[in-house]
C-alpha positions in Angstrom: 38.1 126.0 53.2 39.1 126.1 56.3 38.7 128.1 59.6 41.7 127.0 61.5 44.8 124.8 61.4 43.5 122.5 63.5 40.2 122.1 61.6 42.9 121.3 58.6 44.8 119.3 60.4 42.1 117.1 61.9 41.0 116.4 58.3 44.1 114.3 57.1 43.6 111.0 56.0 46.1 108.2 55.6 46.3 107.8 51.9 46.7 110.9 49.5 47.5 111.0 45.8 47.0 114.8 45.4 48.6 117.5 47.3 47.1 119.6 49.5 47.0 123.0 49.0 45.9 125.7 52.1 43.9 128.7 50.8 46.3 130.9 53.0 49.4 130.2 55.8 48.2 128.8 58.7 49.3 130.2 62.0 48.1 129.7 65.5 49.6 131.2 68.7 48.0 130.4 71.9 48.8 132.7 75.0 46.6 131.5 78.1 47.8 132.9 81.8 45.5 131.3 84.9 45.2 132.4 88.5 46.1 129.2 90.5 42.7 129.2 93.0 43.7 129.6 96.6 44.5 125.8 98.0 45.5 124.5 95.0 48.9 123.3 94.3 49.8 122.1 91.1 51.4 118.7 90.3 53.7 117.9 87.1 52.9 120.2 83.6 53.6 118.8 80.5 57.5 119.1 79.1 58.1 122.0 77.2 58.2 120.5 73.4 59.7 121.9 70.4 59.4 120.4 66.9 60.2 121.1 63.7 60.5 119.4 60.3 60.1 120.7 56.4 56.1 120.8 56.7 55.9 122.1 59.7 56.6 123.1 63.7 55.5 123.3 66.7 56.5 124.9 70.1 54.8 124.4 73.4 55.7 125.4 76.9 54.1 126.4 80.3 54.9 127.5 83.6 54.4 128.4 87.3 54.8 131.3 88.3 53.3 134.4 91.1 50.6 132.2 92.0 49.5 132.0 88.0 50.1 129.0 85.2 51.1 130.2 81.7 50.9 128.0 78.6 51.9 129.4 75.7 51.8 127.0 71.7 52.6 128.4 68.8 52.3 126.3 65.4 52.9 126.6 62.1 52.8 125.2 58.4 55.7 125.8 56.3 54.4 125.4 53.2 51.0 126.0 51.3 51.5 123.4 49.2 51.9 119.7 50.5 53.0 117.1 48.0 52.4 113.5 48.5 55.0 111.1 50.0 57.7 112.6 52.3 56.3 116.3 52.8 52.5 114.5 53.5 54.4 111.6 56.0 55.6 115.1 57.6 52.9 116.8 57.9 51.2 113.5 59.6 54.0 113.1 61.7 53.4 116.3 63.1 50.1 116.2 63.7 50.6 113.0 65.6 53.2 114.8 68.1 50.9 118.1 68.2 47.6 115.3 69.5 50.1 113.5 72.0 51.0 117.2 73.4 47.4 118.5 73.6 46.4 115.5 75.3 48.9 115.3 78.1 47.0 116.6 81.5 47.6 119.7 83.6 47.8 118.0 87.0 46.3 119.8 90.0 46.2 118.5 93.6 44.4 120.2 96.1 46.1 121.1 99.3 43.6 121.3 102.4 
């Protein structure tokens, strides 16, 4: 069992002959707001994102704003059951777009 979605989701292997099967529906909404420190001015923020196939989506987005940076993500599986082949492809295929998303860097540059 699982805690998370992204503790299931960083547990998916390449081959699978047996479907997976999620004790419950996994959901995970992330709302962060940040006070931009004085001096600071921020550089490029990832693009917004949205994603969606029949296993699952995925919506990112973030913004400046009132001297604050917001970043809200929001992801969800679609089914509790995922059946080898096509559904399992999907549900790689959006964990792979989910990583390249998380990784992309906030970039700050200081203004003195």
């Amino acid at each position: 069992v699982f805690d998370d979605v992204e503790e299931f989701l960083t547990n998916l292997r390449d081959a699978r002959e047996n479907p997976v099967v999620a004790p419950q529906n996994f959901n995970s909404i992330t709302r962060e707001i940040l006070k931009i420190p004085t001096g600071f001015l921020w550089g490029d923020l990832p693009k917004d994102l949205t994603f969606s196939n029949g296993t699952a989506e995925f919506m990112t987005s973030s913004k400046l704003q009132f001297g604050t940076l917001s970043f809200e993500r929001d992801l969800n599986l679609k089914q509790r059951v995922i059946n080898p082949g096509k559904d399992y492809a999907d549900l790689q295929a959006f964990y792979q777009i989910l990583l390249s998303q998380d990784r992309t860097p906030y970039k700050a540059l200081f203004n003195r």
